[in-house]
N, C-alpha and C positions, 0 to 999 in steps of 0.2 A: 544636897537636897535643894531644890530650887523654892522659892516665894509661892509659887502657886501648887505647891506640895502639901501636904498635911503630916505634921510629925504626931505621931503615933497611931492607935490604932483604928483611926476613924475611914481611912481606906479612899477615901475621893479628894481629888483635890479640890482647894480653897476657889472659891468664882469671884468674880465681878458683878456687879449691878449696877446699872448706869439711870438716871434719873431722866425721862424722856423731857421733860419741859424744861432744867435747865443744862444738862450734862456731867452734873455733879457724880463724881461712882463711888459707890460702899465695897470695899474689899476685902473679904470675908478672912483675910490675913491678919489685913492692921485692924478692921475693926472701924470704930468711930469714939474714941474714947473721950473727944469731947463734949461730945453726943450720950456718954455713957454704956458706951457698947464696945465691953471687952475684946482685943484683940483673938482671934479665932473664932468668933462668932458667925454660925452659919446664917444665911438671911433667913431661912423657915423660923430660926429662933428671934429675929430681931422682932420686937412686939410689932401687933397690927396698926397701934398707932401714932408709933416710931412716924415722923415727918422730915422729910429729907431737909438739910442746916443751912441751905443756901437759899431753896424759894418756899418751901412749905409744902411741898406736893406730898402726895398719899403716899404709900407703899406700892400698891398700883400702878403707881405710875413709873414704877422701877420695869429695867428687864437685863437679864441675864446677858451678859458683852464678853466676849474673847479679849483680853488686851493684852 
């Protein structure tokens, strides 16, 4: 099973999100656990005002990246 797989029954794989101001990306695999956000965490569930660790941007200002 590859990184951008989902093990078990949640059916979609894991994404990206890429922080548009600084390029920082949240990966719905690892997670942000320095940040507090457990590994497999989908971004719908990462709170709304979760601030990206590198420049402070919103959530908003995230978007969805193939990588």
């Amino acid at each position: 099973m590859s990184s951008n797989e989902t093990q078990g029954g949640a059916g979609a794989a894991f994404q990206t999100w890429m922080c548009l101001i600084c390029g920082w990306v949240y990966d719905e695999a690892a997670g942000a656990p320095d940040e507090g956000i457990a590994p497999g965490t989908r971004w719908n569930d990462v709170p709304m005002n979760w601030t990206c660790p590198e420049c402070g941007a919103r959530k908003d200002d995230f978007e969805m990246t193939v990588i």
